[in-house]
C-alpha angles and dihedrals in degrees: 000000000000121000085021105129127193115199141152095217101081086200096052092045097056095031085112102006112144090191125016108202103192117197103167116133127315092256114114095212096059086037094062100033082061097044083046091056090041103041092049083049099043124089115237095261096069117106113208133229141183122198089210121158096178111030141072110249081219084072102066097015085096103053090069090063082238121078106162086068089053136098156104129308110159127172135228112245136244073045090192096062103041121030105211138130135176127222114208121183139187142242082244094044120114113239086224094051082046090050104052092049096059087044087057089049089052089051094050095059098260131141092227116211106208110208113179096177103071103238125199091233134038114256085244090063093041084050108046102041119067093227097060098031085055083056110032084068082215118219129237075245095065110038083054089059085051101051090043087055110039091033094226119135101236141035116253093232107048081067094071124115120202115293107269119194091276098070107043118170109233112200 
């Protein structure tokens, strides 16, 4: 990708980013130790984004000293098979810095899912497995996203049938 970097250096890497997309381990300490080292390092103009399946973007927005440029863009995997990505804000987000994440995305040849409401899991979670697509009560919307982009004919779960004894939800 051009204009992508790789560095060691976390200060070096972000001295000119326009966007910073962290994927580093589900784990929100290392998570905002990072966003604390990159936020202090970025210029003004960077919009951040974590790749979290499993966290709240509310949770680290505030280590980079500028929550209203944070929030979620997380990819489909296997990345090269579905071309999704879901664009998660937070109550804090701009709407500009929103907008022009799901408009990278665009470029990059992605189907972008805007969520404004933070969610525990990814869509992609809630969609694929029976339990949180039960619950998620998914929207034509949505499940038209889903075919366009990974090109199947029907929406996984449109294809549930009520929860039998076998697949209780547990809290």
């Amino acid at each position: 990708m051009a204009g992508s970097a790789s560095q060691a250096d976390v200060a070096d890497a972000v001295k000119d980013a326009d966007l910073v997309i962290e994927a580093v381990s589900e784990n929100l300490v290392l998570k905002r130790d990072l966003w604390a080292k990159v936020g202090a390092a970025a210029p003004e103009k960077t919009i951040f984004t974590t790749n979290t399946s499993s966290l709240l973007p509310s949770l680290m927005a505030d280590a980079t000293g500028r929550p209203d440029r944070f929030l979620a863009l997380h990819y489909a995997n296997p990345v090269y098979l579905r071309n999704l990505a879901e664009v998660m804000s937070t109550d804090q987000t701009d709407p500009n810095a929103y907008q022009q994440v799901v408009t990278f995305a665009e470029e990059n040849g992605l189907e972008p899912i805007p969520v404004k409401k933070e969610q525990p899991v990814t869509s992609q979670t809630r969609f694929s497995s029976p339990r949180w697509a039960q619950r998620s009560r998914c929207t034509p919307t949505g499940s038209q996203t889903y075919r366009r982009s990974t090109r199947r004919p029907e929406f996984r779960a449109q294809r549930l049938s009520a929860p039998s004894r076998s697949s209780t939800w547990s809290a």
